[in-house]
C-alpha positions in Angstrom: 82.9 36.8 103.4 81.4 33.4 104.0 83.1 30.3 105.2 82.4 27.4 104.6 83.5 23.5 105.1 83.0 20.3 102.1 84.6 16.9 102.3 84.8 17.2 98.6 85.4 20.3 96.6 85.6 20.1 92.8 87.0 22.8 90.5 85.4 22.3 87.0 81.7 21.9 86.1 82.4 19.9 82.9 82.0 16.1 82.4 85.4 16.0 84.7 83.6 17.5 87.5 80.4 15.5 87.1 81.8 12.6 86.6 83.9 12.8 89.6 80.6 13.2 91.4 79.8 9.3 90.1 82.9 8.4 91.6 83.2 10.0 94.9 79.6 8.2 95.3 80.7 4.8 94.4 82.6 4.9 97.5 81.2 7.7 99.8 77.5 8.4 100.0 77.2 10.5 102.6 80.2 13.4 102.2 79.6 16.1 101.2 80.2 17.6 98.1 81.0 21.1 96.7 80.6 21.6 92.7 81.9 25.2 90.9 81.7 25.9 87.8 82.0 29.2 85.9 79.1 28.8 83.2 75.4 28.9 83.8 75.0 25.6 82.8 75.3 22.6 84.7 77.5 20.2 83.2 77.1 19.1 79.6 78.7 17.2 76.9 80.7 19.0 74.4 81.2 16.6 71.4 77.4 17.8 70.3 78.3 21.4 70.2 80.4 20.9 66.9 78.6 17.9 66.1 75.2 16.0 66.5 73.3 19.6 67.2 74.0 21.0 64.0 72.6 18.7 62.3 69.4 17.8 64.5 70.4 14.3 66.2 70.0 15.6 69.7 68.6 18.4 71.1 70.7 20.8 73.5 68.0 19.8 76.4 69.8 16.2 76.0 73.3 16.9 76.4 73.2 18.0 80.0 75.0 15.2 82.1 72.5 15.1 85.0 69.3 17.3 85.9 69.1 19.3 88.8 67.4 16.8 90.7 70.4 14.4 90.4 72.7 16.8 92.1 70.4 17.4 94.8 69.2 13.5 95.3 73.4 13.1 95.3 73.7 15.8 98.3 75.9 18.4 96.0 76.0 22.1 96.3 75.9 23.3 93.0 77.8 26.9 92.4 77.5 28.4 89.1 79.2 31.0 87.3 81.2 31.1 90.0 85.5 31.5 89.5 87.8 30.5 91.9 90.4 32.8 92.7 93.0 31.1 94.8 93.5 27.8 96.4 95.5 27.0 99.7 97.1 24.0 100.1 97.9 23.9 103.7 95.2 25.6 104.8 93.1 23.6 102.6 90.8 25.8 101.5 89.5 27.4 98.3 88.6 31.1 97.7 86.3 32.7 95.2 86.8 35.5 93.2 83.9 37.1 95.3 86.2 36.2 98.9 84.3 33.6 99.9 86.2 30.8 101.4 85.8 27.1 101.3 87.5 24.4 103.2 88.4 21.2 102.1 89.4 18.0 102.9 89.8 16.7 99.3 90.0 19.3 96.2 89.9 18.3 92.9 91.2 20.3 89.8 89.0 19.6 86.6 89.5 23.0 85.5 89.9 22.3 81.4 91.0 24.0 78.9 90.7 28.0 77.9 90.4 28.6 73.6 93.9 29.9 72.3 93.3 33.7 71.0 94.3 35.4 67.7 97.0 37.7 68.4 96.2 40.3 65.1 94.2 43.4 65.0 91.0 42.7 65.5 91.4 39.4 67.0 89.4 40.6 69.7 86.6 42.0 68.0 83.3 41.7 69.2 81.3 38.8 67.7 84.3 37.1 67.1 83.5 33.3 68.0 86.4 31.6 70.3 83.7 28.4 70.0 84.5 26.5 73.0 81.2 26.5 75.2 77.3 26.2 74.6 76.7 29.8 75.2 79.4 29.8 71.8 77.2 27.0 70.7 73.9 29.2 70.9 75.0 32.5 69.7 76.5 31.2 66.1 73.3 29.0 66.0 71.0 31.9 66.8 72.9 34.1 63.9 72.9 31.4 60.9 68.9 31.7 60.2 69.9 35.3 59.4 73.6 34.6 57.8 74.9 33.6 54.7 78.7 33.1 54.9 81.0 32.0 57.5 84.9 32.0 58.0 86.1 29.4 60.1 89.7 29.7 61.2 91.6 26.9 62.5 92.0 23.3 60.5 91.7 21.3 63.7 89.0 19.5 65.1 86.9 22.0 66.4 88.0 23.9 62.9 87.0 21.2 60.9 84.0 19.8 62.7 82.6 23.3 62.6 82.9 23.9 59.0 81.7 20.4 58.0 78.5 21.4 60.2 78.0 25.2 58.6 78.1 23.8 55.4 74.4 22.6 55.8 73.6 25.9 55.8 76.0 28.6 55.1 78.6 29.5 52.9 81.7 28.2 54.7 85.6 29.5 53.8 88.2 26.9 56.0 91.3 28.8 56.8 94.1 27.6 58.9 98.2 27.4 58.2 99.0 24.1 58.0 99.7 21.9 54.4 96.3 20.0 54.9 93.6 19.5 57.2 93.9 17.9 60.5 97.8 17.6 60.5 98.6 16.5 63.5 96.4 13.8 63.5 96.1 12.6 59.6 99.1 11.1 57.2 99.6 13.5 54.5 97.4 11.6 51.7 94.4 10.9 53.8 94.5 14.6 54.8 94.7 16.0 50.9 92.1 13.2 50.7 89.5 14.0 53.5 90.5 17.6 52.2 89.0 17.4 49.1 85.8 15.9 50.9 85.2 19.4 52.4 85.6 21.1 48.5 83.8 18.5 46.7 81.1 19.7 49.1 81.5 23.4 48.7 83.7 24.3 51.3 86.5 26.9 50.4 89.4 25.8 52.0 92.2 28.4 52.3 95.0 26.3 53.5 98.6 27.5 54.2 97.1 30.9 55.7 96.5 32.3 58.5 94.9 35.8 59.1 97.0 39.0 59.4 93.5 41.6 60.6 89.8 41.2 61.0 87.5 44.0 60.5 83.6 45.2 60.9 82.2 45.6 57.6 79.1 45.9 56.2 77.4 44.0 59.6 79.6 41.4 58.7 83.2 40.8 58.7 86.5 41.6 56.6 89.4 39.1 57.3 93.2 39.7 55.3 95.0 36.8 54.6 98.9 36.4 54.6 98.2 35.3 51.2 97.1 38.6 50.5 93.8 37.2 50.3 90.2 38.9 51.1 87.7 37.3 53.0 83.7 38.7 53.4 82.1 36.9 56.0 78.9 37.2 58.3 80.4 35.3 61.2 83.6 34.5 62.2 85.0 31.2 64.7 88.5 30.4 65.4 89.3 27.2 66.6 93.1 27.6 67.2 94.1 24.9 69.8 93.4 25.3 73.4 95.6 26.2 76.2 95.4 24.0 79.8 93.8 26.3 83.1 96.5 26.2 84.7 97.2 29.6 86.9 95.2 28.4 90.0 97.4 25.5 90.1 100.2 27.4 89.9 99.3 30.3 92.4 98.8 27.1 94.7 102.8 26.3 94.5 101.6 22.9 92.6 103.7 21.1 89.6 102.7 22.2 86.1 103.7 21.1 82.9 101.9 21.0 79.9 99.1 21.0 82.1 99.0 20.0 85.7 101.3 17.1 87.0 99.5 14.2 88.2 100.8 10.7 89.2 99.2 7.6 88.5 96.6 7.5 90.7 95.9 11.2 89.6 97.3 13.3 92.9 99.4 16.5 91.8 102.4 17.2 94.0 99.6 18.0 97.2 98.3 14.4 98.6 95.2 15.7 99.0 94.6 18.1 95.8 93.9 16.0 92.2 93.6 17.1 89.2 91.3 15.3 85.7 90.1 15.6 82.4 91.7 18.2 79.7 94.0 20.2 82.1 95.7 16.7 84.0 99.1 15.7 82.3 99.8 12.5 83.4 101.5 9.0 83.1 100.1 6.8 80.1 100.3 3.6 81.6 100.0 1.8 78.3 102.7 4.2 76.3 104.5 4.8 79.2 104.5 8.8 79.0 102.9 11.6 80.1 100.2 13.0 78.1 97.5 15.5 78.4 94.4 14.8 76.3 91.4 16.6 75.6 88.4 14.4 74.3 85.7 13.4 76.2 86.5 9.7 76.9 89.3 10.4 78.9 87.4 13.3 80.5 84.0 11.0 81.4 86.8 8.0 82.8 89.4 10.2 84.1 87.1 12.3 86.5 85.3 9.6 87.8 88.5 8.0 88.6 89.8 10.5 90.3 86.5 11.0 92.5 86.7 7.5 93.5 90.7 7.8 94.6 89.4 11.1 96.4 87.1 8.8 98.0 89.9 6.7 98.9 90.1 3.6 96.5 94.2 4.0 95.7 93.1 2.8 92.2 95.8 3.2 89.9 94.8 5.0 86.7 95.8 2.5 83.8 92.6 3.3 81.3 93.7 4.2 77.3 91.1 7.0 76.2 89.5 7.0 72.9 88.6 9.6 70.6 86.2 10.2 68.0 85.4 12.2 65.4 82.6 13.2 62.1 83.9 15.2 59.0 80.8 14.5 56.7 80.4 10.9 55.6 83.9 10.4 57.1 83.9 9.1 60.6 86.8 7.1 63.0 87.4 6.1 66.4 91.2 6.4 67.2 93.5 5.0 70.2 96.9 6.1 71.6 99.4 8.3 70.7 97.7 9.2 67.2 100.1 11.6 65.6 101.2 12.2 62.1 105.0 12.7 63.6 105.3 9.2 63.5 105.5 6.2 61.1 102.3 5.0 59.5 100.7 2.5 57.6 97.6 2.2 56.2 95.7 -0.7 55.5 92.9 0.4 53.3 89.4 -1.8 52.8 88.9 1.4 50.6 91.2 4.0 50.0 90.8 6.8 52.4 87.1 5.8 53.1 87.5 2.5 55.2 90.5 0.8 56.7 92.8 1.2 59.7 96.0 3.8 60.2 98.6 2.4 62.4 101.1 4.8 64.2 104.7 3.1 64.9 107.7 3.7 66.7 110.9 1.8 66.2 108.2 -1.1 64.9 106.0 -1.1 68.0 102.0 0.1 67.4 101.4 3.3 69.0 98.5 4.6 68.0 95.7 3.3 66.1 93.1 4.9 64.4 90.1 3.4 62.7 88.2 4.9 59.5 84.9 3.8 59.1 85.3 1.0 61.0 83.5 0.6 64.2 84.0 -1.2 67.5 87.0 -2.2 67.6 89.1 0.4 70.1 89.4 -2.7 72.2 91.4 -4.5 69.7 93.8 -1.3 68.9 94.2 -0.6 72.8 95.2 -4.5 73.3 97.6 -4.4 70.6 99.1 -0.5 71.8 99.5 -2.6 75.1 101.2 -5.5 74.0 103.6 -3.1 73.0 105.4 -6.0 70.3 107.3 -5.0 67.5 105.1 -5.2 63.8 106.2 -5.9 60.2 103.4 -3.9 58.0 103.2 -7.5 56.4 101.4 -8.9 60.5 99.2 -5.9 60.4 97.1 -6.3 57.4 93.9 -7.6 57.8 94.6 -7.4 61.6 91.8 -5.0 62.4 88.8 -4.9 60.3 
């Protein structure tokens, strides 16, 4: 068993962790610095995985954060594919699955998010594709020179990212249980709309179904339907929602929720344990809730501010993520609480191609999500934080 002693340890070797390098530099240069992660990768950025990659604008080479020579330049111990087991909040230190033991004097917890499994015979199979990682990333890329069909499950983001980037190639079935793609996120008529962008382009999209049983068959795969329906396939991804990494956290006697409770200046209920990035549910300064939120904005901002608050700058954590997203020639940039729950208006330059959604709450802009219109999240997060209440009638033309 080995022991040893960081001023910084960080849990998480995603763009949470990295980032919270940048930010513990900004204030400290000179302590040092544990990162542990459990791929074989050093941190990367995921957006590409269901996008850019697919369709040759980068190159996987490109989507690391930092080399290796970064990392060492930056005095940080790198551990990879390496799990922590247990973490000790009085003792302050961090053990790995292997017994090693690491002491701390500030731990961060960047520890993401874990893909949501099917729970229906052969949900488990092998070859079955929870896509979440690059390792995902190069094993579905490695079998579509060779395949010819694919089922994706899930009508999501990762869900519908994925199957607007097979289509290139493959023969692509969309199956998830909702009314329309993207639910949560879309109004019902831009979601039939974007919707019929996926079959206009060959994309059989099974909506209203989920699977009851995937089987081996043929090399390939045989997937029933609680439609009764059945579904041939050479591959086989299921991008069901996510759920937050939570048990070390909890081991550790710390606060969880829907994720792990952090206050504003991103401390969980230890003063000297933090937490960032997809797992952290905290206080939305500007919509004045908690929220946990899993795109890479908030990731990139949240873990370096929680570095530099490690690193003592008591900065409060007031920044409104963004989020982004490409489903074929249909792209947006979106803003705040972005859910189809709420009250929306549209205001359309062209009809479900290019205009601006606006999400409302007793009159008061809550989210705002732009459709092929670009650079303007600074607008929709001044307008979320004004927090005023709207007539449709003030919001037309406001945002173009």
């Amino acid at each position: 068993m080995k022991k040893h002693a960081f001023t910084y340890v960080i849990v998480g070797g995603g763009l949470s962790g990295a980032s919270a390098v940048e930010g513990i530099r900004e204030r400290d240069a000179t302590g040092s610095i544990l990162l542990i992660g459990d791929e074989k990768h050093l941190p990367y950025n995921r957006p590409p995985l269901s996008k850019q990659l697919w369709f040759g604008k980068t190159r996987v080479e490109d989507i690391f954060i930092h080399d290796q020579d970064y990392y060492r330049q930056q005095g940080v111990t790198v551990l990879s594919t390496a799990r922590a087991a247990k973490v000790d909040p009085e003792g302050k230190t961090l053990t790995l699955d292997n017994g090693d033991n690491y002491r701390f004097d500030k731990l961060l917890l960047a520890t993401g998010v874990s893909p949501r499994k099917l729970s229906i015979p052969g949900g488990d199979l092998d070859g079955v594709c929870y896509f979440r990682n690059l390792d995902d990333y190069e094993r579905i890329q490695a079998r579509v020179a060779t395949a010819e069909s694919a089922l994706v499950i899930g009508g999501g983001f990762i869900g519908s990212e994925l199957a607007a980037a097979l289509n290139t190639n493959l023969h692509v079935t969309l199956l998830f249980p909702s009314a329309y793609i993207c639910n949560r996120v879309f109004p019902k008529l831009l979601g039939l709309a974007v919707q019929r962008k996926f079959q206009e382009r060959g994309v059989r999209v099974l909506d209203s179904e989920m699977p009851t049983s995937i089987a081996r068959s043929n090399g390939g795969f045989v997937t029933l339907t609680t439609g009764g329906k059945q579904i041939l396939s050479d591959l086989v991804i299921v991008g069901v929602g996510t759920e937050p990494n939570v048990h070390l956290a909890q081991v550790a006697g710390l606060e969880v929720g829907d994720g792990i409770v952090v206050d504003e200046y991103l401390r969980t209920s230890h003063p000297d344990i933090y937490a960032a990035g997809d797992v952290a549910f905290f206080p939305h300064a500007a919509l004045g809730q908690r929220m946990r939120i899993e795109h890479w904005d908030n990731a990139l901002n949240q873990g370096k501010w929680a570095g530099r608050n490690m690193a003592g700058a008591e900065e409060v954590f007031d920044y409104q993520p963004f989020f982004f997203s490409d489903l074929f020639e249909f792209g947006y940039e979106a803003t705040g609480e972005v859910s189809s729950k709420l009250d929306t208006f549209a205001d359309w330059k062209k009809e479900f191609e290019t205009g601006v959604v606006y999400y409302l709450a007793d009159g008061k802009v809550r989210g705002v999500m732009m459709c092929n219109v670009w650079d303007k999240v600074d607008a929709a997060r001044e307008l979320i934080r004004k927090g005023e209440t709207v007539s449709h009638e003030s919001l037309l033309g406001l945002i173009r």
